[in-house]
N, CA, C and O atoms as a Maestro MAE file, in Angstrom:
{
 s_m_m2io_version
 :::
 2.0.0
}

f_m_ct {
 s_m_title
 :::
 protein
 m_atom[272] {
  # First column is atom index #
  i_m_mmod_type
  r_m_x_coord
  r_m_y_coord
  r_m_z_coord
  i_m_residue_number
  s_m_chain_name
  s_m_pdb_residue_name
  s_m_pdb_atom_name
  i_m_atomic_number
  :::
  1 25 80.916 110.904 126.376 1 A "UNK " " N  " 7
  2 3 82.078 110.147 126.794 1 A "UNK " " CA " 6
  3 2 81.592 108.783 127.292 1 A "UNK " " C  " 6
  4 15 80.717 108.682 128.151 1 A "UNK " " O  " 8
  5 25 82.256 107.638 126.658 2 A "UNK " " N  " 7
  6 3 82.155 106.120 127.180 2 A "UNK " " CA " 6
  7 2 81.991 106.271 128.729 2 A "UNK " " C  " 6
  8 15 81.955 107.328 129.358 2 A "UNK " " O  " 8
  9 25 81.898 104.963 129.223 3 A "UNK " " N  " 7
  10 3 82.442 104.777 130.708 3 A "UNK " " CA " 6
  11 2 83.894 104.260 130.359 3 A "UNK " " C  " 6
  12 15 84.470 104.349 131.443 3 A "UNK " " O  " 8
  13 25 84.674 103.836 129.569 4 A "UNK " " N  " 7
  14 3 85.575 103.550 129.454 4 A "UNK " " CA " 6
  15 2 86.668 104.628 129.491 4 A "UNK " " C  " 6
  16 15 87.602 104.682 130.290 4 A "UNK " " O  " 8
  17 25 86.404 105.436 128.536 5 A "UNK " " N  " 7
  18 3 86.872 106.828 128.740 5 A "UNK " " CA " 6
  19 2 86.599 107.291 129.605 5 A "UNK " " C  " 6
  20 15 87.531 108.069 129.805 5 A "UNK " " O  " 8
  21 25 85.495 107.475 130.845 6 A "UNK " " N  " 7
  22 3 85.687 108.192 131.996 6 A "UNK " " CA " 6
  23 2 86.503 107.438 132.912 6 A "UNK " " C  " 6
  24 15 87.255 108.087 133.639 6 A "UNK " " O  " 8
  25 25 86.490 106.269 133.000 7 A "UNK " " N  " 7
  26 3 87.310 105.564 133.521 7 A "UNK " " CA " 6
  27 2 88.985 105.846 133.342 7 A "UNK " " C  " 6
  28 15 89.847 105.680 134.206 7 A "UNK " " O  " 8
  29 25 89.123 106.209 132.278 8 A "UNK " " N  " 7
  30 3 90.703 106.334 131.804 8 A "UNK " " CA " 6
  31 2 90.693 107.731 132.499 8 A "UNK " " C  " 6
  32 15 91.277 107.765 133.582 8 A "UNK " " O  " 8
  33 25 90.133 108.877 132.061 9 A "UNK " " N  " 7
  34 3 90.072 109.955 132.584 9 A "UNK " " CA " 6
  35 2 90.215 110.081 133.659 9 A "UNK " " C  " 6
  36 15 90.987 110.968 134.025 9 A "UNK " " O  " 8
  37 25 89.408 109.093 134.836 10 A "UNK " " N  " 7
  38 3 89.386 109.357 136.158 10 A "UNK " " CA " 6
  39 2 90.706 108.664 136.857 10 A "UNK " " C  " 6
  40 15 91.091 109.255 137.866 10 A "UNK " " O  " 8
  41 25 91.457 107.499 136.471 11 A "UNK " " N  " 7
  42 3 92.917 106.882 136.532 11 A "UNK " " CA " 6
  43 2 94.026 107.932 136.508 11 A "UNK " " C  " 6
  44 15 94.900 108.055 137.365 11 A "UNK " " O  " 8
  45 25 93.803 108.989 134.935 12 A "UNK " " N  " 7
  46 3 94.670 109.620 134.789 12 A "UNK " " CA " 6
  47 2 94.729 110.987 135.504 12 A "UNK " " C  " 6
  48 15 95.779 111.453 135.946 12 A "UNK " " O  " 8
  49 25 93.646 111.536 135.579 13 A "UNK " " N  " 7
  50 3 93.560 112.023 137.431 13 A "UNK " " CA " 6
  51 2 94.247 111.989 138.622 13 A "UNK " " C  " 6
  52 15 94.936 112.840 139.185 13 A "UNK " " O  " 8
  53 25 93.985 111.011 138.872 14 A "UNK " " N  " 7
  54 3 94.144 110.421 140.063 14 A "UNK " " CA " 6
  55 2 95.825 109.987 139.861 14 A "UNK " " C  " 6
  56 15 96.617 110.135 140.792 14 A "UNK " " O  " 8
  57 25 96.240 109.440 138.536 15 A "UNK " " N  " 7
  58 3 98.159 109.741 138.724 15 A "UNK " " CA " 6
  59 2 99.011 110.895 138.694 15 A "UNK " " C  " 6
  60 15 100.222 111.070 138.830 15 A "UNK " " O  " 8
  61 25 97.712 111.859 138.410 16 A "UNK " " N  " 7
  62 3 98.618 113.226 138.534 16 A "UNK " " CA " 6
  63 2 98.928 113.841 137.158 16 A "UNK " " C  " 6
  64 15 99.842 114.642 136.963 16 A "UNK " " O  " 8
  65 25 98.143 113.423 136.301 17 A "UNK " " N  " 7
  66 3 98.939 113.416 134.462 17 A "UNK " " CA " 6
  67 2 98.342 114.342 134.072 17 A "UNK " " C  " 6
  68 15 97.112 114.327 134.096 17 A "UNK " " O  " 8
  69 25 99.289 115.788 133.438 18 A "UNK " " N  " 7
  70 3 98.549 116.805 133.184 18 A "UNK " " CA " 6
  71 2 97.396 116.794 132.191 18 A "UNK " " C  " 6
  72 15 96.946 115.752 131.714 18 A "UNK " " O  " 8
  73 25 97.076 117.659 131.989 19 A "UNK " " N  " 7
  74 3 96.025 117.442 131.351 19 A "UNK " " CA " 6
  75 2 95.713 117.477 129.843 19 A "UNK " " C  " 6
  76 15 94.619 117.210 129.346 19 A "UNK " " O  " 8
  77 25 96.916 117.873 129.133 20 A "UNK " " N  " 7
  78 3 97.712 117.831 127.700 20 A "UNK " " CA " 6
  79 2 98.146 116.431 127.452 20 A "UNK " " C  " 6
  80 15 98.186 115.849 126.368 20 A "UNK " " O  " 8
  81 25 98.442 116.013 128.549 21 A "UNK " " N  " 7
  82 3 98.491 114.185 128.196 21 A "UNK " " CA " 6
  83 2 97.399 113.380 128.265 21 A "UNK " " C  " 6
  84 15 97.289 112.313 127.661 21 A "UNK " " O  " 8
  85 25 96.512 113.908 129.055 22 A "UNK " " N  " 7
  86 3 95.071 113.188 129.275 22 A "UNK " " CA " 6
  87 2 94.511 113.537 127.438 22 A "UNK " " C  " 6
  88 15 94.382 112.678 126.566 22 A "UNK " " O  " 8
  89 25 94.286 114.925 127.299 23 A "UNK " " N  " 7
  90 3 93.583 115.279 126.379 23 A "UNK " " CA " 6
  91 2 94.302 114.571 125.212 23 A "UNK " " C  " 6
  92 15 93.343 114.334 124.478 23 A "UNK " " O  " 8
  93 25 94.931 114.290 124.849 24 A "UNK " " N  " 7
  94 3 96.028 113.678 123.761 24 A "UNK " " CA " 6
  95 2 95.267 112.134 124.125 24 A "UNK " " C  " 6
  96 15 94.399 111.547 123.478 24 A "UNK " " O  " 8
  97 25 95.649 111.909 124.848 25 A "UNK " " N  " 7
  98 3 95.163 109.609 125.187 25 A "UNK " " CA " 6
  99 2 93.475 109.693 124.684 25 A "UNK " " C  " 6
  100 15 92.988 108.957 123.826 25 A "UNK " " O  " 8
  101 25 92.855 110.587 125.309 26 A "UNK " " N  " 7
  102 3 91.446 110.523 124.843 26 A "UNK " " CA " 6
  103 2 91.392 110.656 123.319 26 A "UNK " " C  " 6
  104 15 91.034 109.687 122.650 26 A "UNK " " O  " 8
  105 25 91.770 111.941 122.677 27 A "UNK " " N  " 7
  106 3 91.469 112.151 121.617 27 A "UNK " " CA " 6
  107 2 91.765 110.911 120.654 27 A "UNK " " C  " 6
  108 15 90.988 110.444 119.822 27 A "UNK " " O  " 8
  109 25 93.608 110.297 121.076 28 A "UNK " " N  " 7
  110 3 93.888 109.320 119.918 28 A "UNK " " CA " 6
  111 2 92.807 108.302 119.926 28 A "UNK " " C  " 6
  112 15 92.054 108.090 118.975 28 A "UNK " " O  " 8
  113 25 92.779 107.500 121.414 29 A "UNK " " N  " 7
  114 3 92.323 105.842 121.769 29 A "UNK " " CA " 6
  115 2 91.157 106.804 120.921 29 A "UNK " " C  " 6
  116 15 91.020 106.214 119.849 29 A "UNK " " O  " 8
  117 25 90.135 108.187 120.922 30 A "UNK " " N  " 7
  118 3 88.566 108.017 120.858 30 A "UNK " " CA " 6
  119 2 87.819 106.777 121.858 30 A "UNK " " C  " 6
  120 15 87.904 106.424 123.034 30 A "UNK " " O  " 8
  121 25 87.139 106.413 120.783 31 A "UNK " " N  " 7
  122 3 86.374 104.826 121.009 31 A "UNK " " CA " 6
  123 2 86.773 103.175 121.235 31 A "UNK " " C  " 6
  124 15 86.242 102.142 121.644 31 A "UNK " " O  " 8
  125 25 87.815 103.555 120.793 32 A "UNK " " N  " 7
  126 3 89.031 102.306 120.778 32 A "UNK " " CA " 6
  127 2 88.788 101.011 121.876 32 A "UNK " " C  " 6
  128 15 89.762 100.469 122.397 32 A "UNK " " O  " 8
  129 25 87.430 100.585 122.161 33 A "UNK " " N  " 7
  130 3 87.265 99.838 123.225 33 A "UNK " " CA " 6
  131 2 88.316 99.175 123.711 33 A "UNK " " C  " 6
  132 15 88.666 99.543 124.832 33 A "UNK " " O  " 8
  133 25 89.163 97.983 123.035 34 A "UNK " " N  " 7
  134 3 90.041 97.255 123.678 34 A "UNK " " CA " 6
  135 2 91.065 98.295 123.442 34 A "UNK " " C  " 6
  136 15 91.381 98.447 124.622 34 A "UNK " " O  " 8
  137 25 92.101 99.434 122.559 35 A "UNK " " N  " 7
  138 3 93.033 99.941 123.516 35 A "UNK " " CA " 6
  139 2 92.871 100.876 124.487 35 A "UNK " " C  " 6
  140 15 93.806 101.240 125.200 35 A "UNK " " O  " 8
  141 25 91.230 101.498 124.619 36 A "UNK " " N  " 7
  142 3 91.110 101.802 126.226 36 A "UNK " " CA " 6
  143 2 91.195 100.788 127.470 36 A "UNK " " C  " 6
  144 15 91.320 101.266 128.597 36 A "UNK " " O  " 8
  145 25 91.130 99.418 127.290 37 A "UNK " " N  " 7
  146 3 91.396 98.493 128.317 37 A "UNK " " CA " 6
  147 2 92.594 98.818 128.591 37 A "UNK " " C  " 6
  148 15 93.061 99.606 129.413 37 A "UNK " " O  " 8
  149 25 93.155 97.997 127.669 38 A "UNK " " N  " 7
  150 3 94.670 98.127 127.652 38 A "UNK " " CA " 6
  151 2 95.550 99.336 128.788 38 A "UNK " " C  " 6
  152 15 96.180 99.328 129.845 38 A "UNK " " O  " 8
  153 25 95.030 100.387 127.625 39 A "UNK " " N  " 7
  154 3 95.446 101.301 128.853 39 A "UNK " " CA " 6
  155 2 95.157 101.510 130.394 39 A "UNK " " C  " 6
  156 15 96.002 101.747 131.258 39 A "UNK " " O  " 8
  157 25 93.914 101.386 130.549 40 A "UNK " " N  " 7
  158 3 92.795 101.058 131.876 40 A "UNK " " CA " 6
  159 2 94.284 99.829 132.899 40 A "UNK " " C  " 6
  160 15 95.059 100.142 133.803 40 A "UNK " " O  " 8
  161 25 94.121 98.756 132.317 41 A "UNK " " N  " 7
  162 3 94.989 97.833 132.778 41 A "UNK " " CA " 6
  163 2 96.275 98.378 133.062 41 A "UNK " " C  " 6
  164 15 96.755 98.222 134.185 41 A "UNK " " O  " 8
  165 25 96.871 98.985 132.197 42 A "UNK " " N  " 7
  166 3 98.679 99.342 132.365 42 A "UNK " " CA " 6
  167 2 98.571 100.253 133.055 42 A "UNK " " C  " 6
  168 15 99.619 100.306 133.698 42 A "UNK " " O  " 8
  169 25 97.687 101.343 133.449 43 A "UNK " " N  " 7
  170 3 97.977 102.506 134.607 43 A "UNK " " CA " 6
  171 2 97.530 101.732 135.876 43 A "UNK " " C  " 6
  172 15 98.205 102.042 136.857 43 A "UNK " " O  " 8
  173 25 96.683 100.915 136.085 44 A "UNK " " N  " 7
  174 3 95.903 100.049 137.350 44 A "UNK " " CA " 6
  175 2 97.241 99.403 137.698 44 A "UNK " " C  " 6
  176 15 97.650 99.578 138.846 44 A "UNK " " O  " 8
  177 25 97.976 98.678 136.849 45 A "UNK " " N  " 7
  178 3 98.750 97.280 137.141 45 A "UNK " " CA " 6
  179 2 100.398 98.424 137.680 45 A "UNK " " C  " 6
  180 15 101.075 98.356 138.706 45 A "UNK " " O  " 8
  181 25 100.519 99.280 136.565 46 A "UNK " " N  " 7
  182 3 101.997 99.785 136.664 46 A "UNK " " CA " 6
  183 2 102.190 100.708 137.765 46 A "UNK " " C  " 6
  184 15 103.087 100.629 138.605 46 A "UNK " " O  " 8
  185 25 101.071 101.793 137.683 47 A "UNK " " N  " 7
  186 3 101.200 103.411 138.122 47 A "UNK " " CA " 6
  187 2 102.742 103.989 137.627 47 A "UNK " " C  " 6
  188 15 103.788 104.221 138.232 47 A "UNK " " O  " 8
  189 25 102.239 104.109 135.976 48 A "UNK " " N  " 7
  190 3 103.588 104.717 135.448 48 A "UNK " " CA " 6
  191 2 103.427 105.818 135.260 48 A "UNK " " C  " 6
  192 15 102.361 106.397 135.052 48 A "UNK " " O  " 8
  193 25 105.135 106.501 135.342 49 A "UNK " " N  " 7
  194 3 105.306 108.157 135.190 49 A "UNK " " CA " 6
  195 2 104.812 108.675 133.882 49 A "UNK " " C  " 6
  196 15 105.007 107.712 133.139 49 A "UNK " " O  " 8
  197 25 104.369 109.477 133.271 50 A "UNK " " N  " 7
  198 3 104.207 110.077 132.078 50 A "UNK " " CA " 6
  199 2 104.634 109.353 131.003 50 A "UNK " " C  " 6
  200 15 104.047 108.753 130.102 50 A "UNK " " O  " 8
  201 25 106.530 109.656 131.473 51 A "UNK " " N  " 7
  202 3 107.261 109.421 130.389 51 A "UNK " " CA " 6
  203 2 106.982 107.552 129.972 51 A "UNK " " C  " 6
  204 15 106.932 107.192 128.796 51 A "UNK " " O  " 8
  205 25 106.861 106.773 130.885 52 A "UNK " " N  " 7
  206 3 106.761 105.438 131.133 52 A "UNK " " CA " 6
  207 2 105.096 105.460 130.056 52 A "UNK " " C  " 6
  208 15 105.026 104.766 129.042 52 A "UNK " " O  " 8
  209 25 104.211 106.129 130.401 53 A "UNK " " N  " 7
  210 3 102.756 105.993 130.231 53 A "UNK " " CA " 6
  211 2 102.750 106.417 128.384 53 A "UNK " " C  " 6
  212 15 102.006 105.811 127.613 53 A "UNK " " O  " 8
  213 25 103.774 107.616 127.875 54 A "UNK " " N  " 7
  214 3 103.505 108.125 126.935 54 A "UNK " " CA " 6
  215 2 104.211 106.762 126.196 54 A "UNK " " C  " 6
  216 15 103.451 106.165 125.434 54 A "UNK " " O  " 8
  217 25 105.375 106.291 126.317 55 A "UNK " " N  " 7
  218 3 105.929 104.961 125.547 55 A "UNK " " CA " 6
  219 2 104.896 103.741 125.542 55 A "UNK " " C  " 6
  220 15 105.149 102.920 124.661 55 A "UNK " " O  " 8
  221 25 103.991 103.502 126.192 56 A "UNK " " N  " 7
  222 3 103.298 102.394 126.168 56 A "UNK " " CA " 6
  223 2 101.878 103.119 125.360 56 A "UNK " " C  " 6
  224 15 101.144 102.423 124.658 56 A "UNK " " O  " 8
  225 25 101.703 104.174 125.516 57 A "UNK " " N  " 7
  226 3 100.558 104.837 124.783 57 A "UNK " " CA " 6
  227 2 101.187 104.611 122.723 57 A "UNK " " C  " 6
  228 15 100.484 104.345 121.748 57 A "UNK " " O  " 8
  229 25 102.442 104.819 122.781 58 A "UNK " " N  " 7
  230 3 102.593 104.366 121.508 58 A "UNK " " CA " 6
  231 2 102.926 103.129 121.116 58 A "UNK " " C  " 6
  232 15 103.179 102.734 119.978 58 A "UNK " " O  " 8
  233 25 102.910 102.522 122.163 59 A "UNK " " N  " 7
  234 3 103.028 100.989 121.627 59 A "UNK " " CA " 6
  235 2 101.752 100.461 121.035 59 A "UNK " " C  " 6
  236 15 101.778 99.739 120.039 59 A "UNK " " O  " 8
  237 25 100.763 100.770 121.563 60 A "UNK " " N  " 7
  238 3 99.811 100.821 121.708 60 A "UNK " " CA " 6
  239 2 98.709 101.308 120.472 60 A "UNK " " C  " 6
  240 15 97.843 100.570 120.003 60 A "UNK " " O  " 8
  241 25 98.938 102.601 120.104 61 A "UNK " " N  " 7
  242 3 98.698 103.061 119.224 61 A "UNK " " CA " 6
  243 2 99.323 101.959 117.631 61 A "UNK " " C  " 6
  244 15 98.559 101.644 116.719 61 A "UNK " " O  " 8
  245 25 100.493 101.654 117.672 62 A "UNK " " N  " 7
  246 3 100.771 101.056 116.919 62 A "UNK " " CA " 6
  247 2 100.271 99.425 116.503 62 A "UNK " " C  " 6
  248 15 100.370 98.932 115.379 62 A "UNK " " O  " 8
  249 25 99.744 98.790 117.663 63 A "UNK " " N  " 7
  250 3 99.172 97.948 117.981 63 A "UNK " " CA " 6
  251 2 97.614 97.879 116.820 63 A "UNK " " C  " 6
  252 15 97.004 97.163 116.026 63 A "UNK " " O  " 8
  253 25 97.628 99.169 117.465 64 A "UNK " " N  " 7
  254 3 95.579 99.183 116.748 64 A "UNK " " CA " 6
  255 2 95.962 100.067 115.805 64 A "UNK " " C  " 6
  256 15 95.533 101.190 116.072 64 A "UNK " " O  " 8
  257 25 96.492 100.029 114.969 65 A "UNK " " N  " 7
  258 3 97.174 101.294 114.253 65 A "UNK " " CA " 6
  259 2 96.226 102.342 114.202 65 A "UNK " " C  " 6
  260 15 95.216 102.516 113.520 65 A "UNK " " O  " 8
  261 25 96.722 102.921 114.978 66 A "UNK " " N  " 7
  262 3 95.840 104.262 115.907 66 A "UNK " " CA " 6
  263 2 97.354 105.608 115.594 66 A "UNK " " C  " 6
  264 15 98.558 105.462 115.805 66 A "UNK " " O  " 8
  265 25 96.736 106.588 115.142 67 A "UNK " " N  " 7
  266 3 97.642 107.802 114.988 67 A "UNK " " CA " 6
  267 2 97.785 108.439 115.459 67 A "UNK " " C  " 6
  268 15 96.924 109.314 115.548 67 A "UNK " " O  " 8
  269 25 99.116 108.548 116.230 68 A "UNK " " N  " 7
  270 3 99.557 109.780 117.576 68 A "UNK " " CA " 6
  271 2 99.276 111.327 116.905 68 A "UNK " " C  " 6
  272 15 99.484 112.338 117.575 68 A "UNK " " O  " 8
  :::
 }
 m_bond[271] {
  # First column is bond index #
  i_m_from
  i_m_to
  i_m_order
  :::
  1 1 2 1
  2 2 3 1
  3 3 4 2
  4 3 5 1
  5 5 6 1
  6 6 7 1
  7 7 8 2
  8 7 9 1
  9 9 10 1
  10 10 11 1
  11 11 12 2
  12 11 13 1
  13 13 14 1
  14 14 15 1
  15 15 16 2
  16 15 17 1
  17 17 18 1
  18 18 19 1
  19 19 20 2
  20 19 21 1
  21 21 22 1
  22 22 23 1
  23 23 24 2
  24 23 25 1
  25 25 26 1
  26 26 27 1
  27 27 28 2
  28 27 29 1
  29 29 30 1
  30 30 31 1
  31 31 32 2
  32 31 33 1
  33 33 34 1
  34 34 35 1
  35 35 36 2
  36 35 37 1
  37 37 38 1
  38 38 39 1
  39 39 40 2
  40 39 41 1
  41 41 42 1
  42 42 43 1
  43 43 44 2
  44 43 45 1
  45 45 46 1
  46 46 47 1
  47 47 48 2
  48 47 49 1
  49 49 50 1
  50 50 51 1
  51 51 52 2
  52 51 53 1
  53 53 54 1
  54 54 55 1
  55 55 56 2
  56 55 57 1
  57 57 58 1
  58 58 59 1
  59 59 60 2
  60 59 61 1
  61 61 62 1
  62 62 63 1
  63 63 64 2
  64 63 65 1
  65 65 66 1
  66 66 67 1
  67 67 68 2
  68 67 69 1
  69 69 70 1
  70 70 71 1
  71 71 72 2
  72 71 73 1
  73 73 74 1
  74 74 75 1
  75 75 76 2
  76 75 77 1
  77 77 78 1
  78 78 79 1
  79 79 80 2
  80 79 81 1
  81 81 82 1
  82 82 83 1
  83 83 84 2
  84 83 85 1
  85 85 86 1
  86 86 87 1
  87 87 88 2
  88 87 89 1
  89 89 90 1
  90 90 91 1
  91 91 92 2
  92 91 93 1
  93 93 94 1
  94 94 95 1
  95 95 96 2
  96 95 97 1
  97 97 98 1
  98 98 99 1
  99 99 100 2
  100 99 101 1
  101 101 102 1
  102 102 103 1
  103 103 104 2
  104 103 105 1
  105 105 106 1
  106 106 107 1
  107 107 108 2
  108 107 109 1
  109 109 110 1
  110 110 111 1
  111 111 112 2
  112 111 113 1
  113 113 114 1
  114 114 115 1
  115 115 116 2
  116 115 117 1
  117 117 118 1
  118 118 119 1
  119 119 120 2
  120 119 121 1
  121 121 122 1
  122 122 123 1
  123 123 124 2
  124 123 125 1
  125 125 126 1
  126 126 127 1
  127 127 128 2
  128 127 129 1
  129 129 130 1
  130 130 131 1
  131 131 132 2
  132 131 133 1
  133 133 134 1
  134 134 135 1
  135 135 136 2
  136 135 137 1
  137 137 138 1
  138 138 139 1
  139 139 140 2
  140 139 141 1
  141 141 142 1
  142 142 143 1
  143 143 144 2
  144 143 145 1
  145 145 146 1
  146 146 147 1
  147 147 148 2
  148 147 149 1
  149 149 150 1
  150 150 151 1
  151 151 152 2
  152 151 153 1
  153 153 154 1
  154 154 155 1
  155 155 156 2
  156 155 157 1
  157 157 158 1
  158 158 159 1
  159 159 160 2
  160 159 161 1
  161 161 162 1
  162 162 163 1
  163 163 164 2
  164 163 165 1
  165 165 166 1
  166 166 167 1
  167 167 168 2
  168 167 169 1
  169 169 170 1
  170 170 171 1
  171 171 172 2
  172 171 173 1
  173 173 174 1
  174 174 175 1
  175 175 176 2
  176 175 177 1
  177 177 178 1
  178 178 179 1
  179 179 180 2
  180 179 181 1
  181 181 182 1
  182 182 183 1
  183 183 184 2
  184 183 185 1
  185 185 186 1
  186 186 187 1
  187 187 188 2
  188 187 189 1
  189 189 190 1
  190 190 191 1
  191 191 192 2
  192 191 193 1
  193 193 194 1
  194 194 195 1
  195 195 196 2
  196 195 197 1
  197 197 198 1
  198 198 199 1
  199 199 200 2
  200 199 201 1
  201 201 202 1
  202 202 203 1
  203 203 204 2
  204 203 205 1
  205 205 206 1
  206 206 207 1
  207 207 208 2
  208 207 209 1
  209 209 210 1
  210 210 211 1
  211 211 212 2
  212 211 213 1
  213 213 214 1
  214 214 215 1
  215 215 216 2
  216 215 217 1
  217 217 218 1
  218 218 219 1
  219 219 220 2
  220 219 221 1
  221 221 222 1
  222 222 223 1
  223 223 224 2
  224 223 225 1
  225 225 226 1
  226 226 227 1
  227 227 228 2
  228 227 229 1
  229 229 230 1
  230 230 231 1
  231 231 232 2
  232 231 233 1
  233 233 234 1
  234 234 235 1
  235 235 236 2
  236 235 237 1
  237 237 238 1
  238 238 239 1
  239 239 240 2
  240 239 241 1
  241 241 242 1
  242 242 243 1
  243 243 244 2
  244 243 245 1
  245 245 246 1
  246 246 247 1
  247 247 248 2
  248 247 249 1
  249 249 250 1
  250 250 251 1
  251 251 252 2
  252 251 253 1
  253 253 254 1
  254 254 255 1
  255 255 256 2
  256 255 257 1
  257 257 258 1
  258 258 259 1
  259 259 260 2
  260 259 261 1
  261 261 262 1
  262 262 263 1
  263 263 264 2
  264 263 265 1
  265 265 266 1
  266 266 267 1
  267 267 268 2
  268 267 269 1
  269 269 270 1
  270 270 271 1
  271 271 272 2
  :::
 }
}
């Protein structure tokens, strides 16, 4: 695992996000350096609910055309 990915891991932790949503963000982003920022940034800046976190996870995905 990156530090980037532990980093996301340890954010999504720490908001409380089960762990079917964690395991899902890791698997898609993988290696995805800049949309692990991305994400890194939008949970730091927002502290969004799931539902808030899973809509920006596909924006996102679509962004880097990355497959949910």
């Amino acid at each position: 695992m990156s530090s980037k990915e532990s980093a996301l891991l340890a954010l999504m932790q720490e908001e409380g996000y089960t762990m079917g949503i964690i395991n899902l963000t890791l698997h898609v982003l993988g290696d995805e350096k800049e949309a692990l920022d991305e994400m890194i940034l939008y949970i730091d800046d927002n502290h969004p609910n799931e539902d808030d976190f899973i809509d920006h996870l596909a924006e996102v995905c679509a962004d880097f055309d990355l497959e949910m």
